[in-house]
N, C-alpha and C positions, 0 to 999 in steps of 0.2 A: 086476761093472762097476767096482768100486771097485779089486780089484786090474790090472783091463786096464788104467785111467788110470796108474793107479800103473806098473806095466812101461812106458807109453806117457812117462811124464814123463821116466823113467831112461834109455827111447832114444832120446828127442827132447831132451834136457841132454845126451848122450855124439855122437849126429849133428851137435849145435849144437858143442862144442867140437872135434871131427873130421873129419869129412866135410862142414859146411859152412861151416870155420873161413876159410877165403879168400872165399868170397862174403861170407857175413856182415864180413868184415873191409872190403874192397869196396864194399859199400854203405854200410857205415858205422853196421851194426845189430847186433853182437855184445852189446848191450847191451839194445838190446830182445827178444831171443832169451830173452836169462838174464832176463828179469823175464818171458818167459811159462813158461818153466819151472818157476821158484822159486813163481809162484803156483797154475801146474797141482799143483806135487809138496804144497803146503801145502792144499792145498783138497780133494784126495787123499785127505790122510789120516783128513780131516775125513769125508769121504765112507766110506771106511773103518769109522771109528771109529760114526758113524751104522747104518752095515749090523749092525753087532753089535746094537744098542740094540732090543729088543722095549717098546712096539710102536715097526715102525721110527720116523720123523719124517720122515714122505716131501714133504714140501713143500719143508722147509729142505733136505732131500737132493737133490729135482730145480735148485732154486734153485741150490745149488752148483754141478751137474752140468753144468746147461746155461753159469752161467759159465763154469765152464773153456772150455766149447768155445768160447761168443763170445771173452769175453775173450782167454786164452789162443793162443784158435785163428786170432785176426784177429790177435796180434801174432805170431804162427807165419808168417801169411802176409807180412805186412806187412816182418818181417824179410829175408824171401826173395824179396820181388818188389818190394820198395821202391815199393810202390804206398799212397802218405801217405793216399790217401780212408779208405783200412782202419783207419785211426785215430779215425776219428768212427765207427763199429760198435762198437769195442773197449768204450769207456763204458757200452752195454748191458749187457754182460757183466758189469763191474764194480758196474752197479747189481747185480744179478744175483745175485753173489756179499755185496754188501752185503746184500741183503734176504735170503739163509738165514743171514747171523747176528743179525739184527734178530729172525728170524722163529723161531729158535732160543731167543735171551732172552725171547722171549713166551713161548713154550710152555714155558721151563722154570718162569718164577712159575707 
């Protein structure tokens, strides 16, 4: 799962700078693109780096996982459809991703 994200971050940053560089330019969102991106490909690797770890830490792992997708995936859309409600979802996510590294320094004391 962790490498599909991973491939999935590198052809949605290389689609966002290519193939949807006039829409995203167009609506005005080429920048909330790269900030789902940059958070997908950093949370990634976290996600990654977890899959190695015996025993996994599968809380903080879904925690992450599921961010990317809120997060990440509401401003994927939000970039593309310039539909601004997608913006109040996004903040779950973000909790989301906030609570696997809260939930990460717990369990490492």
């Amino acid at each position: 799962m962790a490498a599909v994200s991973g491939a999935m971050a590198v052809t949605l940053g290389a689609f966002g700078a290519h193939g949807l560089k006039e829409l995203l330019a167009q609506n005005g969102t080429a920048a909330i693109w790269d900030k789902a991106v940059f958070y997908h490909f950093i949370h990634t690797v976290i996600l990654f780096v977890l899959a190695q770890r015996q025993p996994l830490k599968a809380g903080p792992w879904r925690c992450f996982f599921s961010g990317i997708v809120i997060f990440s995936g509401t401003l994927y859309l939000l970039a593309v459809t310039n539909l601004h409600w997608l913006g109040a979802i996004t903040p779950v996510g973000g909790v989301s991703l906030i609570a696997g590294w809260i939930w990460l320094a717990l369990e490492s004391w």
